[in-house]
SERO-4910 file (N, C-alpha, C, O; in steps of 0.05 Angstrom, whole numbers):
BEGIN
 pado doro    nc1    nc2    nc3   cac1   cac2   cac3    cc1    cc2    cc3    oc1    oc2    oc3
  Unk    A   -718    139     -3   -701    157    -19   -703    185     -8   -725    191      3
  Unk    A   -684    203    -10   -681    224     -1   -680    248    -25   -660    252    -39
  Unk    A   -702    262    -27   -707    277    -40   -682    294    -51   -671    293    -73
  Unk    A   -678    310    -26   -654    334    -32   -634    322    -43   -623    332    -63
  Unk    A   -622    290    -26   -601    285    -47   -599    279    -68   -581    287    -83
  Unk    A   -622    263    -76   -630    259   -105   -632    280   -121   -624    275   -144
  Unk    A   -639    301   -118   -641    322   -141   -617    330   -138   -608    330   -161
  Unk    A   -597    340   -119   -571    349   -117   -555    325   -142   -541    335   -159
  Unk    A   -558    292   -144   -543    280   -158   -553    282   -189   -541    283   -210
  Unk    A   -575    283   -182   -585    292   -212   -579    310   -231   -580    309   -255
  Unk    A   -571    329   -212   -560    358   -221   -536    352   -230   -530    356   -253
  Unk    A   -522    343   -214   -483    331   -217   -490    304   -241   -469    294   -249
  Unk    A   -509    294   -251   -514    276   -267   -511    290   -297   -495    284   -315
  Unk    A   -530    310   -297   -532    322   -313   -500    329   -325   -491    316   -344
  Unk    A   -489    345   -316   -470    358   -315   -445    349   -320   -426    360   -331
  Unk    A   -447    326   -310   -427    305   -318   -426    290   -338   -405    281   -347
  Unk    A   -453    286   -350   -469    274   -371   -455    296   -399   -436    294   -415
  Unk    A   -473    313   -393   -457    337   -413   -433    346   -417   -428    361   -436
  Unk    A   -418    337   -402   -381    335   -405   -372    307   -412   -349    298   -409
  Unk    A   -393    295   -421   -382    264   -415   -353    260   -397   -330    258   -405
  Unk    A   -366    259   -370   -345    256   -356   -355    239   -335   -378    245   -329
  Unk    A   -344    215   -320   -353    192   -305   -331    203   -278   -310    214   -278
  Unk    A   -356    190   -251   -351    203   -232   -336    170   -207   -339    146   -212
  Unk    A   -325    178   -190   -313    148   -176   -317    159   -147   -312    182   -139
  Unk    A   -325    140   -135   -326    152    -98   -308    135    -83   -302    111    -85
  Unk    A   -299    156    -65   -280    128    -50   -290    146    -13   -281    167     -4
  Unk    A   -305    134     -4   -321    127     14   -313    105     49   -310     81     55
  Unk    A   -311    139     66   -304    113     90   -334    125    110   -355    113    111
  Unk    A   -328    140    119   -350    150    140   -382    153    135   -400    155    152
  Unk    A   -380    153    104   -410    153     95   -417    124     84   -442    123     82
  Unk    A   -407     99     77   -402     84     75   -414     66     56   -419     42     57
  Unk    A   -419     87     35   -429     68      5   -447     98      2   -443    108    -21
  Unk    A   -462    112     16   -480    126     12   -479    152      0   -497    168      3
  Unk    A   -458    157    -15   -455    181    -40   -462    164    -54   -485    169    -63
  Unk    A   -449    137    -64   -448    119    -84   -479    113    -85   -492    118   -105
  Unk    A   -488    104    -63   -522    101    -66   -536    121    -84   -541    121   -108
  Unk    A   -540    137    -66   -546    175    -77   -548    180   -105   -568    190   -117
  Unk    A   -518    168   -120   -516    168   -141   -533    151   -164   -543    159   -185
  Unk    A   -533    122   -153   -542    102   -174   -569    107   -166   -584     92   -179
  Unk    A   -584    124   -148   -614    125   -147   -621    143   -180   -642    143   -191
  Unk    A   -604    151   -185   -607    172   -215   -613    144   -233   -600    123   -230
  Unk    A   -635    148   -253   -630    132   -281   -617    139   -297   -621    161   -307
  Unk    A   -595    120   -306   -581    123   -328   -551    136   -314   -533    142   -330
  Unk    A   -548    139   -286   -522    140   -272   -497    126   -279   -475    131   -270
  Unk    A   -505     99   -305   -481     88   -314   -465    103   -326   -440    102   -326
  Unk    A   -482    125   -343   -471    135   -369   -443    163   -357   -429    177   -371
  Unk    A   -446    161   -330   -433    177   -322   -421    173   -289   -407    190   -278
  Unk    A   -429    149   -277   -416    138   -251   -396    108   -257   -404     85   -262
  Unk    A   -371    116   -256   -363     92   -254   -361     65   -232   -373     44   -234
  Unk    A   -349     71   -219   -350     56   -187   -349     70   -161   -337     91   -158
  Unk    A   -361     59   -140   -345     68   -109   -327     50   -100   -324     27   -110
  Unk    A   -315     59    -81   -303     43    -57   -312     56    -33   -317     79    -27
  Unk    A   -311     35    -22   -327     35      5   -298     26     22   -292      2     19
  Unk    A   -284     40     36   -252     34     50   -259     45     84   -250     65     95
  Unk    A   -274     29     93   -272     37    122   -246     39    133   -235     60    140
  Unk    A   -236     12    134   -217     12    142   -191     19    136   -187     24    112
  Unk    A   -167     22    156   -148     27    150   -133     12    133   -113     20    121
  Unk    A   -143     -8    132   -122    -37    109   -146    -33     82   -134    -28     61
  Unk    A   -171    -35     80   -181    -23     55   -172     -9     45   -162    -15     23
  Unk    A   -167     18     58   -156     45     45   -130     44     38   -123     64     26
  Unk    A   -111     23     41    -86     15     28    -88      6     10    -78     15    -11
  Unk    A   -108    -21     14   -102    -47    -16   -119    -33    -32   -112    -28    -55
  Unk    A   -149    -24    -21   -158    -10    -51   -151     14    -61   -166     22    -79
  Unk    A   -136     27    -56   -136     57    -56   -108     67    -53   -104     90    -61
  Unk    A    -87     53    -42    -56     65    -51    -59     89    -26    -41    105    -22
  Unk    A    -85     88     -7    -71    101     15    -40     94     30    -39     71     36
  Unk    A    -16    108     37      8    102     46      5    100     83      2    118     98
  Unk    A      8     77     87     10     65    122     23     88    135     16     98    156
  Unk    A     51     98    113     62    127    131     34    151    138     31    161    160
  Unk    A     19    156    116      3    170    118    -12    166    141    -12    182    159
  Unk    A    -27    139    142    -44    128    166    -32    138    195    -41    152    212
  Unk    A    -15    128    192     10    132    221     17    160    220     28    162    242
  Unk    A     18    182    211     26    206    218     12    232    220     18    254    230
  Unk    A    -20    217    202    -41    243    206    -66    231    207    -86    243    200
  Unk    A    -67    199    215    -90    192    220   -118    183    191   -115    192    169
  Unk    A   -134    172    197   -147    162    176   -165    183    163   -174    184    140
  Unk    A   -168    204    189   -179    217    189   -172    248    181   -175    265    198
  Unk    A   -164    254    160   -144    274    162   -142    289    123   -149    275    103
  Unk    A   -136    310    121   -134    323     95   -121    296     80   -135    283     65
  Unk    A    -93    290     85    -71    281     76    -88    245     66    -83    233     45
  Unk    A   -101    239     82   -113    222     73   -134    209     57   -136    187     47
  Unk    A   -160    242     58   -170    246     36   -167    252      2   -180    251    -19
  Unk    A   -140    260     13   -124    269     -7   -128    236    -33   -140    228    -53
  Unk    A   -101    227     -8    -92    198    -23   -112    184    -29   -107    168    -47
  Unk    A   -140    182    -18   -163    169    -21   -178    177    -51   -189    161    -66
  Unk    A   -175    198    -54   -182    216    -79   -167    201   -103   -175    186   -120
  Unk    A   -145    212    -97   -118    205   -122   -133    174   -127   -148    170   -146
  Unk    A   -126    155   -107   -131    128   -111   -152    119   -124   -152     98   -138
  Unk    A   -176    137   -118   -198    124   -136   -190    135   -153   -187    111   -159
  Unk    A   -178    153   -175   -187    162   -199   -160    143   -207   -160    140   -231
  Unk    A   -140    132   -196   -114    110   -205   -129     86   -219   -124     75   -240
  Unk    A   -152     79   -197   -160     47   -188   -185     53   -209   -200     35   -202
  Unk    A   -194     63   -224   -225     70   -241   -213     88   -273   -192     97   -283
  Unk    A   -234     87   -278   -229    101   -311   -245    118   -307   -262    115   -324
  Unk    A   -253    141   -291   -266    163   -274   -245    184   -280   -221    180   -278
  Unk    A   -261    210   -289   -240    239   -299   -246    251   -270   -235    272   -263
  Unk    A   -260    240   -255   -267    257   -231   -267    245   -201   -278    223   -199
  Unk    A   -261    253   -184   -275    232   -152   -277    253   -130   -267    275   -128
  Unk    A   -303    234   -107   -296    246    -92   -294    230    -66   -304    208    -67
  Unk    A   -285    235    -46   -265    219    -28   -279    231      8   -275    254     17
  Unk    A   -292    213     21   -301    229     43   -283    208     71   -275    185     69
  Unk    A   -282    228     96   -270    204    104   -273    227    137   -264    249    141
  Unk    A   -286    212    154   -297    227    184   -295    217    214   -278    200    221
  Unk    A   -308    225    225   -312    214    253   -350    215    255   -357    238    262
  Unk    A   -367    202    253   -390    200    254   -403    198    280   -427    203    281
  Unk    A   -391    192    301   -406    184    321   -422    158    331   -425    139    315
  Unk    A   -432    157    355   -426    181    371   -404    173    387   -407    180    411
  Unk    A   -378    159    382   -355    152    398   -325    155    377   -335    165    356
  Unk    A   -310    153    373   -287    153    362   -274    183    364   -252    188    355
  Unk    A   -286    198    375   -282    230    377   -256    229    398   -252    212    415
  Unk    A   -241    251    391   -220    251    404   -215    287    415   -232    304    408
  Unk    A   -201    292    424   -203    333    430   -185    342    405   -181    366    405
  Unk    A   -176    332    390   -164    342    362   -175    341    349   -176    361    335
  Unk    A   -198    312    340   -214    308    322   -237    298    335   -243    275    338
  Unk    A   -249    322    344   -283    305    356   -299    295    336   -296    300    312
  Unk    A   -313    281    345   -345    273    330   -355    292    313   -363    313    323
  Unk    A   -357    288    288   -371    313    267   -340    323    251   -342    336    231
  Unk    A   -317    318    259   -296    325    240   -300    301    215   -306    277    217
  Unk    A   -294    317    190   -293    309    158   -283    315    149   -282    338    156
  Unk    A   -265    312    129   -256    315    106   -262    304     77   -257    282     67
  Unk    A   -272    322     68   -281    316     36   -267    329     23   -262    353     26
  Unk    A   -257    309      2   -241    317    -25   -255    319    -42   -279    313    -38
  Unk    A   -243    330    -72   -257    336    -93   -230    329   -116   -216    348   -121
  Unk    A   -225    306   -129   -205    307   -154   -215    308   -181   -238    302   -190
  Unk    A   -187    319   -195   -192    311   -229   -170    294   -238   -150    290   -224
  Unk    A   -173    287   -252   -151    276   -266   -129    289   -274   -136    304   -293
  Unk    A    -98    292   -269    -85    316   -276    -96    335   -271    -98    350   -290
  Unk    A   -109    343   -249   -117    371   -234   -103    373   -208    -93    393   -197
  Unk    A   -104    352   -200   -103    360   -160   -127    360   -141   -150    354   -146
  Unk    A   -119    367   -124   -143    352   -107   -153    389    -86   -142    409    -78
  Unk    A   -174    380    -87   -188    396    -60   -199    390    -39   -221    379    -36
  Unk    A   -184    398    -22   -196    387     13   -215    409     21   -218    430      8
  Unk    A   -228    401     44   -247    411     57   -242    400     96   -234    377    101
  Unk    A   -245    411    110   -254    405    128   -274    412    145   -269    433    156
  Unk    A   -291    406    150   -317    413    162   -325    399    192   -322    375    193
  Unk    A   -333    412    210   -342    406    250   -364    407    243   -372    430    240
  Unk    A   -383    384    237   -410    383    233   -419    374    255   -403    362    268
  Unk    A   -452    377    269   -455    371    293   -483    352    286   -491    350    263
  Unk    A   -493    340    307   -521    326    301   -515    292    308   -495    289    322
  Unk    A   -524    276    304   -523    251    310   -501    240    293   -482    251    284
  Unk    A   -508    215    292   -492    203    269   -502    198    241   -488    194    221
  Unk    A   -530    197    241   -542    199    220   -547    221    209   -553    222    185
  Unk    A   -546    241    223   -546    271    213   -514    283    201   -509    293    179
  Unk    A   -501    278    219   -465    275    206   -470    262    187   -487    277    179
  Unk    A   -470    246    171   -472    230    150   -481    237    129   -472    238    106
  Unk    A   -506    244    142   -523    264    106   -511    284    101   -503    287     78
  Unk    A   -506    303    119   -490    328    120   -464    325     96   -460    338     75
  Unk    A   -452    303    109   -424    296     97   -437    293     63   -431    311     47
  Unk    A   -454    269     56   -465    267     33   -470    287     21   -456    292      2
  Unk    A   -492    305     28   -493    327     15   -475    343      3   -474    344    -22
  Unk    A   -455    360     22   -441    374     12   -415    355     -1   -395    365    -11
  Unk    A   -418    338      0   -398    322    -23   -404    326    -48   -387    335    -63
  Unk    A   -431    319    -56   -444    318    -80   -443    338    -90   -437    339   -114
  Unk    A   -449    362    -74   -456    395    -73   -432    404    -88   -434    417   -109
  Unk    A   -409    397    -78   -377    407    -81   -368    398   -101   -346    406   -107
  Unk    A   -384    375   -123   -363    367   -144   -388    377   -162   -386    372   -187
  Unk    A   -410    390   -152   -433    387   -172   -426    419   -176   -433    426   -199
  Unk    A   -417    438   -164   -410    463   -173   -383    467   -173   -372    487   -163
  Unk    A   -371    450   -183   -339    449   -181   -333    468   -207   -347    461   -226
  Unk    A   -315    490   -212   -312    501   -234   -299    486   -250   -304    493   -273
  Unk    A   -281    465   -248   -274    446   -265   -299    437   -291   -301    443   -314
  Unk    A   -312    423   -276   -333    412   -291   -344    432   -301   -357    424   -320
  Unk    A   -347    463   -297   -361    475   -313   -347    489   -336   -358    506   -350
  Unk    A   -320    481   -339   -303    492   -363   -305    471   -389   -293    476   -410
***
Protein backbone atom coordinates (compact mmCIF):
# COMPACT_ATOMS: atom_id res chain seq x y z
CA UNK A 1 0.00 0.00 0.00
CA UNK A 2 1.01 3.42 -0.71
CA UNK A 3 1.06 5.71 1.97
CA UNK A 4 0.57 9.16 0.22
CA UNK A 5 -2.24 7.74 -1.71
CA UNK A 6 -3.91 6.39 1.05
CA UNK A 7 -4.08 9.37 3.15
CA UNK A 8 -4.85 11.62 0.03
CA UNK A 9 -8.21 9.01 -0.27
CA UNK A 10 -8.86 9.21 3.15
CA UNK A 11 -9.00 12.76 3.08
CA UNK A 12 -11.50 12.63 -0.15
CA UNK A 13 -13.25 9.82 2.13
CA UNK A 14 -13.80 11.99 4.69
CA UNK A 15 -15.22 14.65 2.79
CA UNK A 16 -17.35 12.83 0.83
CA UNK A 17 -18.55 11.00 3.86
CA UNK A 18 -19.62 14.38 5.30
CA UNK A 19 -21.59 15.41 2.23
CA UNK A 20 -22.94 12.10 1.96
CA UNK A 21 -21.90 11.97 -1.42
CA UNK A 22 -20.63 8.57 -3.32
CA UNK A 23 -17.79 8.75 -5.64
CA UNK A 24 -17.58 6.45 -9.33
CA UNK A 25 -14.19 6.03 -11.35
CA UNK A 26 -14.06 5.32 -14.83
CA UNK A 27 -10.45 4.33 -15.39
CA UNK A 28 -8.28 3.53 -18.59
CA UNK A 29 -4.53 4.27 -18.19
CA UNK A 30 -4.40 3.73 -14.50
CA UNK A 31 -6.36 0.68 -14.71
CA UNK A 32 -8.40 -0.11 -11.58
CA UNK A 33 -5.82 1.83 -9.46
CA UNK A 34 -7.75 5.07 -8.19
CA UNK A 35 -10.52 2.48 -7.58
CA UNK A 36 -7.90 0.38 -5.56
CA UNK A 37 -6.54 3.58 -3.70
CA UNK A 38 -9.94 4.06 -2.80
CA UNK A 39 -11.32 0.70 -1.32
CA UNK A 40 -7.84 0.51 0.67
CA UNK A 41 -9.97 3.23 3.02
CA UNK A 42 -12.34 1.31 5.69
CA UNK A 43 -15.66 1.89 5.30
CA UNK A 44 -15.12 3.30 1.46
CA UNK A 45 -18.65 1.70 0.84
CA UNK A 46 -20.36 4.38 2.66
CA UNK A 47 -19.10 6.71 0.07
CA UNK A 48 -17.47 4.74 -3.18
CA UNK A 49 -19.79 3.40 -5.44
CA UNK A 50 -18.18 1.58 -8.38
CA UNK A 51 -15.20 1.77 -11.01
CA UNK A 52 -14.85 0.99 -14.45
CA UNK A 53 -11.91 -0.07 -15.65
CA UNK A 54 -12.47 0.79 -19.89
CA UNK A 55 -9.08 0.26 -21.47
CA UNK A 56 -10.32 -0.20 -24.39
CA UNK A 57 -11.88 1.56 -27.05
CA UNK A 58 -15.10 -0.86 -27.24
CA UNK A 59 -15.17 -0.81 -23.17
CA UNK A 60 -15.35 2.80 -23.20
CA UNK A 61 -18.48 2.58 -25.53
CA UNK A 62 -20.54 -0.34 -24.02
CA UNK A 63 -19.66 0.71 -20.49
CA UNK A 64 -19.59 4.25 -20.59
CA UNK A 65 -21.64 5.80 -23.64
CA UNK A 66 -18.24 6.95 -24.93
CA UNK A 67 -19.41 8.04 -28.82
CA UNK A 68 -17.12 5.96 -31.69
CA UNK A 69 -17.44 9.65 -33.40
CA UNK A 70 -15.58 10.82 -30.43
CA UNK A 71 -12.96 7.84 -30.61
CA UNK A 72 -12.42 8.58 -34.34
CA UNK A 73 -11.99 12.36 -34.20
CA UNK A 74 -9.93 13.12 -31.02
CA UNK A 75 -8.65 9.87 -30.08
CA UNK A 76 -9.06 7.81 -26.80
CA UNK A 77 -6.81 9.85 -25.55
CA UNK A 78 -8.12 13.20 -25.48
CA UNK A 79 -10.23 16.02 -23.28
CA UNK A 80 -13.43 15.13 -25.34
CA UNK A 81 -13.10 11.70 -24.22
CA UNK A 82 -12.47 12.17 -20.71
CA UNK A 83 -15.13 14.19 -20.77
CA UNK A 84 -17.68 11.41 -22.06
CA UNK A 85 -15.92 8.94 -19.76
CA UNK A 86 -16.85 11.14 -16.77
CA UNK A 87 -20.53 11.87 -17.82
CA UNK A 88 -20.83 7.96 -18.36
CA UNK A 89 -19.82 6.85 -15.11
CA UNK A 90 -21.98 9.14 -13.17
CA UNK A 91 -25.10 7.85 -16.11
CA UNK A 92 -23.99 4.06 -15.48
CA UNK A 93 -23.73 4.44 -11.14
CA UNK A 94 -25.83 6.21 -8.47
CA UNK A 95 -22.44 8.36 -7.77
CA UNK A 96 -23.11 12.50 -7.27
CA UNK A 97 -19.48 12.57 -8.35
CA UNK A 98 -16.63 10.84 -10.81
CA UNK A 99 -13.57 10.88 -11.85
CA UNK A 100 -12.44 9.72 -15.29
CA UNK A 101 -8.55 9.30 -16.19
CA UNK A 102 -7.51 8.28 -19.55
CA UNK A 103 -3.36 8.54 -20.93
CA UNK A 104 -0.52 7.29 -22.73
CA UNK A 105 1.64 5.44 -19.99
CA UNK A 106 4.41 4.11 -21.70
CA UNK A 107 6.87 3.38 -22.63
CA UNK A 108 5.38 2.97 -26.34
CA UNK A 109 2.01 4.27 -27.73
CA UNK A 110 3.50 7.88 -27.72
CA UNK A 111 2.95 9.66 -30.69
CA UNK A 112 4.58 13.69 -31.51
CA UNK A 113 0.97 15.10 -30.65
CA UNK A 114 0.50 12.92 -27.78
CA UNK A 115 3.75 11.51 -26.37
CA UNK A 116 4.19 9.17 -23.50
CA UNK A 117 3.14 11.03 -20.15
CA UNK A 118 0.04 12.86 -21.94
CA UNK A 119 -3.32 12.58 -19.53
CA UNK A 120 -6.33 13.71 -19.18
CA UNK A 121 -8.18 13.73 -15.98
CA UNK A 122 -11.68 14.74 -15.47
CA UNK A 123 -13.50 15.72 -12.49
CA UNK A 124 -17.73 15.50 -12.69
CA UNK A 125 -20.92 16.28 -10.70
CA UNK A 126 -23.99 15.44 -11.33
CA UNK A 127 -25.80 18.41 -13.14
CA UNK A 128 -22.48 20.28 -12.85
CA UNK A 129 -20.25 19.59 -15.85
CA UNK A 130 -17.18 18.34 -16.16
CA UNK A 131 -13.48 19.47 -15.62
CA UNK A 132 -10.59 18.52 -17.79
CA UNK A 133 -7.08 18.63 -17.12
CA UNK A 134 -4.27 17.88 -19.20
CA UNK A 135 -1.01 17.12 -17.90
CA UNK A 136 2.93 15.92 -19.86
CA UNK A 137 4.01 13.89 -16.98
CA UNK A 138 7.46 12.29 -17.38
CA UNK A 139 9.10 9.10 -15.57
CA UNK A 140 8.42 5.47 -16.43
CA UNK A 141 5.31 3.92 -16.66
CA UNK A 142 4.87 3.20 -13.23
CA UNK A 143 5.74 6.60 -12.25
CA UNK A 144 3.12 8.05 -15.01
CA UNK A 145 0.59 6.13 -13.31
CA UNK A 146 0.89 7.19 -9.71
CA UNK A 147 1.36 10.65 -10.83
CA UNK A 148 -1.90 10.25 -12.81
CA UNK A 149 -3.52 8.60 -9.48
CA UNK A 150 -2.51 11.06 -7.33
CA UNK A 151 -3.53 14.11 -8.76
CA UNK A 152 -6.88 12.51 -9.65
CA UNK A 153 -7.66 11.94 -6.15
CA UNK A 154 -6.00 15.33 -5.29
CA UNK A 155 -8.45 17.18 -7.83
CA UNK A 156 -11.83 15.81 -6.63
CA UNK A 157 -10.54 15.84 -2.96
CA UNK A 158 -10.18 19.81 -3.16
CA UNK A 159 -12.79 20.28 -5.66
CA UNK A 160 -14.86 23.42 -4.47
CA UNK A 161 -17.94 21.56 -5.38
CA UNK A 162 -17.65 19.22 -2.62
CA UNK A 163 -16.77 21.85 -0.33
CA UNK A 164 -20.13 23.80 -0.73
Amino acid sequence: MDNQLFEIAQQLGQMLKSKEKKIVTAESCTGGWIAQTITEVSGSSAWFDRGFVTYSNAAKTEMLGVKPETLDKFGAVSAQTATEMANGALVHSDADCAIAVTGISGPDGGTVDKPVGTVFIAWAHKNEGVKVVQQKLTGNRHEIRWQTVKMALEGMNWDQKLNQ
